[in-house]
C-alpha positions as CSV (number, residue, x, y, z in Angstrom):
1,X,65.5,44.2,28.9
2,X,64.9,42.7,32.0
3,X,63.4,39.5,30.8
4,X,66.0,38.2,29.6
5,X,66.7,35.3,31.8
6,X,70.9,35.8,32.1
7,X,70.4,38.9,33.1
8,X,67.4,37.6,35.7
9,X,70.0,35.0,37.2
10,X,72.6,36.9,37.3
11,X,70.9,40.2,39.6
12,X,69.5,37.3,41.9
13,X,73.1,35.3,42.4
14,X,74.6,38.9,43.3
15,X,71.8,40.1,45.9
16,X,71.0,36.4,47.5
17,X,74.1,34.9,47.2
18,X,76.9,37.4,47.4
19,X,75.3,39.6,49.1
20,X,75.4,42.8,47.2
21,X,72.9,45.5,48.1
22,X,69.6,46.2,46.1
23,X,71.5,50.4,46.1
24,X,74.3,49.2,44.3
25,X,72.3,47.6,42.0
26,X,69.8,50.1,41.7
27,X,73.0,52.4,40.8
28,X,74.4,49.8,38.2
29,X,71.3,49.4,36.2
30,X,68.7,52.3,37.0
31,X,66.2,49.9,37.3
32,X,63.0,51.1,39.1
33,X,63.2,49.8,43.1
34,X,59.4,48.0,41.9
35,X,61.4,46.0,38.7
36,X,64.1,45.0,41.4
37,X,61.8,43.7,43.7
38,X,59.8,41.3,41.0
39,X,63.2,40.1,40.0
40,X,64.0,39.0,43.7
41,X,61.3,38.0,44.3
42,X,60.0,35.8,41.4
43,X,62.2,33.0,39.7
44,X,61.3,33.9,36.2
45,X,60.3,36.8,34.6
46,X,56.3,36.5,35.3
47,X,55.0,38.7,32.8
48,X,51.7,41.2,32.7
49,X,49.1,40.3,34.9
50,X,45.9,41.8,35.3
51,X,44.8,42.5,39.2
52,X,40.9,43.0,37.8
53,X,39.1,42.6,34.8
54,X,39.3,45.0,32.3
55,X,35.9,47.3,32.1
56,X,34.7,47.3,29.0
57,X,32.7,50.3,29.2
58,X,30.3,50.4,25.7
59,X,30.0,46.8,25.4
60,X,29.4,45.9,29.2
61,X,26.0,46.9,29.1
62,X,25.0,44.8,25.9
63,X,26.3,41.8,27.3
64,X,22.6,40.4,28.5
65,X,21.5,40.7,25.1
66,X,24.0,39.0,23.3
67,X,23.9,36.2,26.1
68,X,19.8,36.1,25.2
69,X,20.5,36.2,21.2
70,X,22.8,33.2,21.8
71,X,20.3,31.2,24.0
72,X,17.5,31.6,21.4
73,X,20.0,30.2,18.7
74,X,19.9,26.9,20.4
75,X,16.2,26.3,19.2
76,X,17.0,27.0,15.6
77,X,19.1,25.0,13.0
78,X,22.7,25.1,13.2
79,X,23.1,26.9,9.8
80,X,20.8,29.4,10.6
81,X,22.2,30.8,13.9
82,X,23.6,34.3,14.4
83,X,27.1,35.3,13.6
84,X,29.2,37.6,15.2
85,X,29.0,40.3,12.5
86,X,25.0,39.6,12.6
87,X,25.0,40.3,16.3
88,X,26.8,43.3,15.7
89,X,24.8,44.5,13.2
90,X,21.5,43.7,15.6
91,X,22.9,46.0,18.5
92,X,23.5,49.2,16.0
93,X,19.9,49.1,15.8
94,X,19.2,49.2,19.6
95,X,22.0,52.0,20.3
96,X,25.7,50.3,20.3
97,X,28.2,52.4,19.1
98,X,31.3,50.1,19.7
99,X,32.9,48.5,17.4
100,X,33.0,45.5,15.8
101,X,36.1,43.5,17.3
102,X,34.5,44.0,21.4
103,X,31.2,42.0,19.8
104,X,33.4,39.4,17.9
105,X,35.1,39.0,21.3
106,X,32.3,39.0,23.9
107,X,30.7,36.2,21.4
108,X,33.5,33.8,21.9
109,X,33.7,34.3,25.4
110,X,30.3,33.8,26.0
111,X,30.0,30.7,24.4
112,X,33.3,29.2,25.5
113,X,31.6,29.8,28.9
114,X,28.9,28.2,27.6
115,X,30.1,24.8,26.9
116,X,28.7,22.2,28.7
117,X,30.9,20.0,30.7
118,X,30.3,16.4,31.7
119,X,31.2,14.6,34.5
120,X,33.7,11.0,34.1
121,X,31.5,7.9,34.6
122,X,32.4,4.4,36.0
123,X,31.0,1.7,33.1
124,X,29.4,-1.3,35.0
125,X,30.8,-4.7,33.9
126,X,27.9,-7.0,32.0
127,X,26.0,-3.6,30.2
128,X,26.3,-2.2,26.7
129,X,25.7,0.1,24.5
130,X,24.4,0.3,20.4
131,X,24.4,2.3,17.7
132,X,24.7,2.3,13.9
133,X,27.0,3.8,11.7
134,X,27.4,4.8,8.1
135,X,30.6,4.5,5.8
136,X,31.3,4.1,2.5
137,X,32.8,0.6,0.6
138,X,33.7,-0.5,-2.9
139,X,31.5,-3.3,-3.3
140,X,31.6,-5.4,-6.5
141,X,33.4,-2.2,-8.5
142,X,30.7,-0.1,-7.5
143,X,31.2,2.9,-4.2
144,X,28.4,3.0,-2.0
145,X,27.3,3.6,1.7
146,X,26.2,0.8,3.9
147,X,25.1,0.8,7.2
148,X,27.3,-0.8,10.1
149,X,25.8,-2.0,13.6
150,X,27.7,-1.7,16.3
151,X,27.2,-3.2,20.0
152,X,30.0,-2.4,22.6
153,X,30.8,-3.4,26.3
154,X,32.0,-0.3,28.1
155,X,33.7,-1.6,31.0
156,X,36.0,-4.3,29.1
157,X,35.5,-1.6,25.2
158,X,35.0,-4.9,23.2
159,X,32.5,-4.7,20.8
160,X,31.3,-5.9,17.9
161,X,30.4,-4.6,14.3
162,X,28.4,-6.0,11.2
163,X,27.5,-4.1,8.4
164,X,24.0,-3.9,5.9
165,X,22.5,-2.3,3.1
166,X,20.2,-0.3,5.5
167,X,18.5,0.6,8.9
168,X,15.2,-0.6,9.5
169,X,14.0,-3.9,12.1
170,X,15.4,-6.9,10.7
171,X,19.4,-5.3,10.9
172,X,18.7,-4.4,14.0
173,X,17.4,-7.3,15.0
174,X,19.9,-9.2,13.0
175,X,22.3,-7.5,14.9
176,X,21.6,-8.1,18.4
177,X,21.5,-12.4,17.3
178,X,24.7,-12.0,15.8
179,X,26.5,-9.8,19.0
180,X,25.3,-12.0,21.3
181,X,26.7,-14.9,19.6
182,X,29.8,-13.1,19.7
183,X,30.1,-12.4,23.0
184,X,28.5,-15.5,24.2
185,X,25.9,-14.0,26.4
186,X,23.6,-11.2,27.0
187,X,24.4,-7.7,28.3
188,X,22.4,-7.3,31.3
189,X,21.0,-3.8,30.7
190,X,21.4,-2.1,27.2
191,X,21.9,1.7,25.8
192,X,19.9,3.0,23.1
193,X,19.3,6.4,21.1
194,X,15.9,7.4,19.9
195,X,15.6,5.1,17.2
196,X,12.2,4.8,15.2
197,X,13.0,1.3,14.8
198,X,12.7,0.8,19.0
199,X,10.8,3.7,19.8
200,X,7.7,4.8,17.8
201,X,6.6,7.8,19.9
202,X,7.8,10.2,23.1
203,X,6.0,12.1,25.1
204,X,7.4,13.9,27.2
205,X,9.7,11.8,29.3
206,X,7.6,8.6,28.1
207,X,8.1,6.4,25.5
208,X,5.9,3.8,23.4
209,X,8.1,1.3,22.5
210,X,7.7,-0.6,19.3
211,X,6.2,-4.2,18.7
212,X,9.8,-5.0,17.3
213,X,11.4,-4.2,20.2
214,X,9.4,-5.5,22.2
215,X,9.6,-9.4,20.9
216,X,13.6,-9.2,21.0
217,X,13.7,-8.0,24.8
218,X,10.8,-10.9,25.4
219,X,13.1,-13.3,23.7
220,X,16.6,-12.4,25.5
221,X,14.8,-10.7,28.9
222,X,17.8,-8.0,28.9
223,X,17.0,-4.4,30.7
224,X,17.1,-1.2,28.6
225,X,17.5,2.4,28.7
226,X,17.3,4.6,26.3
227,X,18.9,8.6,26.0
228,X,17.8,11.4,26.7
229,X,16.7,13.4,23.1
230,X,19.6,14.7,21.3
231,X,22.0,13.8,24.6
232,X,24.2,10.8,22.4
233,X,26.8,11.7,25.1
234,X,24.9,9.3,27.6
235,X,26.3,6.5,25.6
236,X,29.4,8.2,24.9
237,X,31.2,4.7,24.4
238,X,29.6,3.8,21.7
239,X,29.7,6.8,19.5
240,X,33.4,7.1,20.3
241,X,33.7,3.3,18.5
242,X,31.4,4.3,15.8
243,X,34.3,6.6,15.1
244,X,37.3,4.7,15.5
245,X,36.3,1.9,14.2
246,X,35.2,3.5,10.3
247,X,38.9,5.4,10.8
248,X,41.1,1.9,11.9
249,X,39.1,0.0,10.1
250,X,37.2,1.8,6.8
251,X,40.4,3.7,5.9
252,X,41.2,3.3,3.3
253,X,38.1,2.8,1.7
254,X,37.5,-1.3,1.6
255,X,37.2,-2.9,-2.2
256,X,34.9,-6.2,-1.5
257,X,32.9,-8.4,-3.8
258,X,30.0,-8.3,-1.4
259,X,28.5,-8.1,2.4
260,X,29.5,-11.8,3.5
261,X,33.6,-11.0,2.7
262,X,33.3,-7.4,4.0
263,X,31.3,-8.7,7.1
264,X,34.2,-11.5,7.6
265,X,37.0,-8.9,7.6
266,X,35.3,-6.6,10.2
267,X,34.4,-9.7,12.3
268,X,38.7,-10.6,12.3
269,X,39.0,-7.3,13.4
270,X,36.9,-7.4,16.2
271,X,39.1,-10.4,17.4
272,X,42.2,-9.0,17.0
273,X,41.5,-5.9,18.8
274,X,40.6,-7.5,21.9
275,X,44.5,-8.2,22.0
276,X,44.5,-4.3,22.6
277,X,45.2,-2.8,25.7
278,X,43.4,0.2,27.5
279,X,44.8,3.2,28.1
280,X,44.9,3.3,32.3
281,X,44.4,-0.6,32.6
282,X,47.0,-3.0,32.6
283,X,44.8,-6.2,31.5
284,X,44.2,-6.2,28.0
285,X,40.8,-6.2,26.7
286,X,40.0,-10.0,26.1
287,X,40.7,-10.3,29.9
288,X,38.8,-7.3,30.9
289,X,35.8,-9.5,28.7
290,X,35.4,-12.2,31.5
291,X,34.6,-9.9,34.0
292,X,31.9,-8.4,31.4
293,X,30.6,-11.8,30.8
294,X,30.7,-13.0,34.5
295,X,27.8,-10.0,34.9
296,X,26.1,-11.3,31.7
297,X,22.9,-13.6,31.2
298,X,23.6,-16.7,29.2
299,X,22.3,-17.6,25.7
300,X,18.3,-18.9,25.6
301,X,17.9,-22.4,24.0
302,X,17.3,-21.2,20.6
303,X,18.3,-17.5,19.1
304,X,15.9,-15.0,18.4
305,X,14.1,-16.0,14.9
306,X,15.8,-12.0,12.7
307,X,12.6,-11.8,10.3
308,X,10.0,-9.9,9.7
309,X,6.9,-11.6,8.6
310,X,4.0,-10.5,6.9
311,X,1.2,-12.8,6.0
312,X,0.4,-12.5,2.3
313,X,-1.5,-14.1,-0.7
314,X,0.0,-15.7,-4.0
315,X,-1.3,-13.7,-7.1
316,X,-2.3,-14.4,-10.7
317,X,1.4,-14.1,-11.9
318,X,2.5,-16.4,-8.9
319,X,3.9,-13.3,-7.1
320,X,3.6,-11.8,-3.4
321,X,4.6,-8.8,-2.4
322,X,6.9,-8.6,0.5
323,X,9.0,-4.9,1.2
324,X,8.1,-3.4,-2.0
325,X,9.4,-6.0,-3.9
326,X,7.4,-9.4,-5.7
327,X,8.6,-13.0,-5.0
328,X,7.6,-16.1,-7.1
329,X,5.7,-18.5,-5.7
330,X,5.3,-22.7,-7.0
331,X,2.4,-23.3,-9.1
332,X,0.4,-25.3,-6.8
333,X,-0.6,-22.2,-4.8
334,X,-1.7,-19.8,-6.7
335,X,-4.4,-17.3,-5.2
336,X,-3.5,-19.5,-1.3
337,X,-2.5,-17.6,1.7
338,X,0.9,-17.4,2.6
339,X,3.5,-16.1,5.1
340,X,6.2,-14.4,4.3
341,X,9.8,-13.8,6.5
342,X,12.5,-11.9,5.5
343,X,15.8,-12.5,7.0
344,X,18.6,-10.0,5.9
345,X,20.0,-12.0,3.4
346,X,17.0,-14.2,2.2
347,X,13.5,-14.5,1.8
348,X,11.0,-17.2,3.0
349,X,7.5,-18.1,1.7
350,X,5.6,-20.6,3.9
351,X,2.6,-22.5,3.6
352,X,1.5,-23.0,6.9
353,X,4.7,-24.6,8.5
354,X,6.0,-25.9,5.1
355,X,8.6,-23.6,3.1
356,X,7.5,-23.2,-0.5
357,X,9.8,-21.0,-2.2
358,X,13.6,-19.4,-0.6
359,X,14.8,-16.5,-2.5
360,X,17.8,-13.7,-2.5
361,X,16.4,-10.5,-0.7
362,X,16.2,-7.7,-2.7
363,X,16.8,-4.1,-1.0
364,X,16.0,-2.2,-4.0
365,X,12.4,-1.1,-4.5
366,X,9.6,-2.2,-7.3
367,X,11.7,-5.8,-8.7
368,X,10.9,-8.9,-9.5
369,X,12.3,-11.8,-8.5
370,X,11.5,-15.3,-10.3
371,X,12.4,-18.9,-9.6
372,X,12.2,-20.2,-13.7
373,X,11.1,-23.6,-11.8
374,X,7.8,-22.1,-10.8
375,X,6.7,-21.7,-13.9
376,X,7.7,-24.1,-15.9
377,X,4.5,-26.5,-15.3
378,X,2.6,-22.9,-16.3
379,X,4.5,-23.0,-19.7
380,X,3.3,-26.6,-20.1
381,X,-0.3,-25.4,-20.0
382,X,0.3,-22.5,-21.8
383,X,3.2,-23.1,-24.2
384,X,2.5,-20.3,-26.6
385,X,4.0,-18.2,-23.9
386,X,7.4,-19.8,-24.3
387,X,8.9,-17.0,-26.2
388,X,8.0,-13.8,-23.9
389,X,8.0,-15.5,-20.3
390,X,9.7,-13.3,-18.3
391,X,11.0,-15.4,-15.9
392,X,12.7,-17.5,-18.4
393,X,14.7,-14.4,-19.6
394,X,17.5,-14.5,-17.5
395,X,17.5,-18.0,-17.4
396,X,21.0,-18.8,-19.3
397,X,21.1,-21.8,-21.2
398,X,23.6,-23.5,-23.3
399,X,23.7,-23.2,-27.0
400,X,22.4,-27.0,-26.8
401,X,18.8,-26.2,-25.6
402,X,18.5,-24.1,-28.6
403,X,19.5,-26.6,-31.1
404,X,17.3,-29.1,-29.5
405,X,14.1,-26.3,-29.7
406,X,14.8,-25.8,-32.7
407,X,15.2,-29.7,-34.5
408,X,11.9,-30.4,-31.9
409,X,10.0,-27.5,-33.6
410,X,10.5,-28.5,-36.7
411,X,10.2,-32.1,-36.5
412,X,7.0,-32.5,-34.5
413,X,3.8,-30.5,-34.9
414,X,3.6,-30.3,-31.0
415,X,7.7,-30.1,-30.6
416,X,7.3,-26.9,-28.2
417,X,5.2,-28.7,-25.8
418,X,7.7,-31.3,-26.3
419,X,10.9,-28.9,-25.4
420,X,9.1,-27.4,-22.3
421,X,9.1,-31.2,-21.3
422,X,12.7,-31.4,-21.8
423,X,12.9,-28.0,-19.3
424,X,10.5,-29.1,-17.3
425,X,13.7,-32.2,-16.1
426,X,15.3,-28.5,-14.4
427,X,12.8,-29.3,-11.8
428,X,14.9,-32.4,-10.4
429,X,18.3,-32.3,-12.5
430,X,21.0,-29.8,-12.4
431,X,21.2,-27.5,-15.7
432,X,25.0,-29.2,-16.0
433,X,23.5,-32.7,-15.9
434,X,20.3,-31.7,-18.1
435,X,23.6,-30.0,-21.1
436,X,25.5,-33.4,-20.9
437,X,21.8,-35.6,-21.2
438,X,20.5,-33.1,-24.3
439,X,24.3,-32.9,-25.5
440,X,24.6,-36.9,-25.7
441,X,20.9,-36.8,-27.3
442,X,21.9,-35.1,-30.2
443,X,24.7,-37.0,-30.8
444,X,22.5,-39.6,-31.0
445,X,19.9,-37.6,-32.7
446,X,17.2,-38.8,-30.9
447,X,14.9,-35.5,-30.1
448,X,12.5,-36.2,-27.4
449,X,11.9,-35.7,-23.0
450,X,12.1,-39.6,-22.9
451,X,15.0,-40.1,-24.8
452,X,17.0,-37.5,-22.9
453,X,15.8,-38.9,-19.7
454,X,17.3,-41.7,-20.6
455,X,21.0,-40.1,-20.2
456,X,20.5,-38.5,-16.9
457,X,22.6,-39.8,-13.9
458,X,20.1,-41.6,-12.3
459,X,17.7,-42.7,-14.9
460,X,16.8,-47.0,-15.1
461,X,18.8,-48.8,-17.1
462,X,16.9,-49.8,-20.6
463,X,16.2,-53.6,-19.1
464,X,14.4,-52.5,-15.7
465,X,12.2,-50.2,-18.1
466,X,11.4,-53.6,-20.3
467,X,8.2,-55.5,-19.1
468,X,10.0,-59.0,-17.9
469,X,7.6,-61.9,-17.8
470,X,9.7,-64.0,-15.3
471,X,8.2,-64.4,-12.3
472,X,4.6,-63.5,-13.1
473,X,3.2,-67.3,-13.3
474,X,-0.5,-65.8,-13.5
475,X,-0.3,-64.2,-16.6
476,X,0.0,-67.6,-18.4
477,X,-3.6,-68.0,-17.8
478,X,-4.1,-64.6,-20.0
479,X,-5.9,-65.6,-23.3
480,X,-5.3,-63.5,-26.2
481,X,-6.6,-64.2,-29.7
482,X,-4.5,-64.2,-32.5
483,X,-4.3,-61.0,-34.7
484,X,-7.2,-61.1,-38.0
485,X,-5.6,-58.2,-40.5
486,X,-9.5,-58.2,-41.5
487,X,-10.6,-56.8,-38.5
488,X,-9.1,-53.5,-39.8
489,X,-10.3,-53.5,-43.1
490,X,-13.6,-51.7,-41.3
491,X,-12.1,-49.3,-40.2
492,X,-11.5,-48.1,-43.2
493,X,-14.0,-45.5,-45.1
494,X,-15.7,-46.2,-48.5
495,X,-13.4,-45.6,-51.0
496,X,-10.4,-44.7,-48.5
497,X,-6.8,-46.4,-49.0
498,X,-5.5,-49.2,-46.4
């Protein structure tokens, strides 16, 4: 009754203000002299208060052991920990009686007292933190994960964020080249989880840092640190923007032809959310940025070369191997030793310091990947091959190279060899430029690789390809003897006919 906060107001005004006496009211409302005094006393009704702790008499002395039960659970997986009801069940067996609500509760108070609390930090300008993120994306009509790296300055929160088909060296290396670009310098001291990819052992509280890792912190000379095991809060920041941006920026789900547009519309977004400001600052973030990069090392002469190479040899087929995958290789060095880089979105083979063959990388597993132009002078040795060469399968040609096959085939004994010429002009001409040439040669009708040459952009005119006896005075000292039909009357057999 007496919570009712009219009534509360209005036994205060009378006793305090008007000065009637706590008897008289005591008289009026047969309230208890106790209730009276709260009321006076307190400007709202305060409600029940324990003085002490309830004593929880049967569960009190079980406490320890649930405390212990819930301790070992942190060395097992999560899904396999005890539940409340399991706990329960566990006591009956040692003696407990009570029931099951006083377990369910002394669980949850036990491990809301167990929660670990962390104390606020002070980010210092010029470090930063890394971390990579998954999330998924509509790529070409097709939904699949990716991987996004992510590199963010804690003191000024700008960061930056690229994404990949997976997470292995050359990302992260790729990733650290392309954030420092962004930012313009180098974070003086860097945070890092327990990656395999930077870390390829602990022991104890040592680490064996990987030969990767290694050549990118020799390149840009930045300091590092890395967590402690499963402790991501120590880079707190960076998980936090894993988060927000796959939610700001992911949601909804992105529909993209491929990585270069997707990786254009995160890098915008980067931009425009330096414009953002924090909450508790009153610069915004692109200002906070200078006194980030005023801490920061500046750029080395040349970037960090994002590759990883793996020295290799060319094989029978004209293939190396290179993550799983086979490359094609030119001709001319079949069974020779070369290196191989791959970048993130290509693939080099070298000869010494000399590029030989650039190719698309492949992330899949067990492809191959052929350049038709490395085997074409192969088909000219072996032109019996011509119909089942793999690497000419995918090669799409107009309905033109057909026709000319075909009229070549049937009007020369050797018009295959002749048509592998004709494919063999790929090697300096455009396939465009080679349709128009073989297009105009069978207008013309004239089926042959010289007489198609002749149409090609930059083929000589017909007169610098004629033998021109003006200005060549010595050759009129050049005796030749005139022509005697007789001559090849001896060539001929007994009995053939001339």
């Amino acid at each position: 009754m007496y919570r009712n906060m009219d009534k509360w107001i209005e036994i205060r005004q009378r006793v305090l203000r008007e000065g009637v006496s706590k008897r008289q009211i005591l008289r009026e409302t047969g309230m208890h002299w106790r209730t009276l005094e709260k009321i006076l006393h307190n400007s709202s009704p305060p409600g029940y208060c324990r003085s002490k702790p309830a004593v929880k008499t049967k569960i009190g002395p079980y406490l320890d052991r649930i405390k212990c039960i819930l301790e070992d659970d942190k060395q097992v997986l999560r899904k396999q920990r005890h539940t409340a009801k399991r706990i329960w069940e566990r006591l009956q067996c040692e003696g407990f009686d009570g029931g099951y609500t006083a377990v369910k509760d002394a669980v949850r108070q036990l491990q809301k007292t167990g929660q670990e609390v962390f104390m606020p930090l002070v980010h210092t300008p010029g470090e930063a933190q890394v971390d990579f993120g998954e999330a998924a994306v509509k790529m070409a009509g097709v939904l699949r994960k990716v991987k996004f790296f992510v590199m963010v300055l804690p003191h000024s929160d700008v960061f930056f964020l690229k994404t990949y088909e997976r997470e292995c060296t050359e990302t992260f290396w790729d990733g650290h080249v392309e954030s420092f670009k962004f930012f313009g310098r180098i974070p003086s001291r860097i945070s890092y989880d327990n990656s395999r990819i930077a870390i390829s052992s602990i022991v104890g509280s040592g680490r064996k840092i990987t030969d990767g890792f290694k050549q990118l912190v020799s390149h840009y000379l930045f300091k590092y640190h890395f967590c402690n095991v499963a402790r991501p809060n120590e880079k707190g920041v960076v998980e936090g923007i894993v988060k927000y941006s796959r939610l700001n920026f992911l949601v909804p789900v992105p529909q993209v032809k491929d990585f270069d547009e997707l990786n254009r519309y995160l890098l915008e977004r980067c931009r425009e959310d330096m414009d953002r400001r924090l909450r508790g600052h009153s610069a915004i973030k692109r200002e906070l940025l200078e006194e980030d990069r005023h801490a920061m090392q500046p750029l080395p002469a040349a970037p960090f070369e994002a590759c990883k190479t793996t020295a290799t040899k060319v094989n029978s087929q004209l293939l190396v191997r290179f993550d799983h995958n086979d490359y094609s290789a030119p001709l001319e060095y079949a069974f020779r030793d070369v290196t191989v880089k791959g970048f993130v979105d290509h693939v080099e083979i070298c000869h010494y310091n000399m590029i030989i063959a650039v190719h698309n990388r492949c992330w899949d597993k067990e492809q191959q990947l052929f350049d038709p132009l490395h085997y074409l002078p192969l088909l000219e040795r072996k032109p019996g091959s011509l119909p089942y060469a793999k690497p000419l399968q995918k090669l799409a040609l107009p309905q033109c190279f057909a026709i000319l096959q075909s009229r070549l085939e049937a009007d020369q004994a050797d018009g295959r060899r002749e048509y592998i010429r004709v494919l063999r002009l790929l090697e300096k001409y455009t396939i465009e430029q080679l349709t128009a040439a073989i297009g105009k040669a069978l207008r013309l009708r004239t089926h042959s690789s010289d007489a198609v040459a002749q149409f090609l952009p930059d083929a000589l005119p017909w007169r610098q390809r004629v033998f021109m006896l003006a200005g060549r005075k010595h050759l009129r000292y050049v005796q030749i003897a005139p022509n005697n039909i007789k001559v090849y009357g001896g060539l001929l057999r007994q009995g053939g006919v001339a």
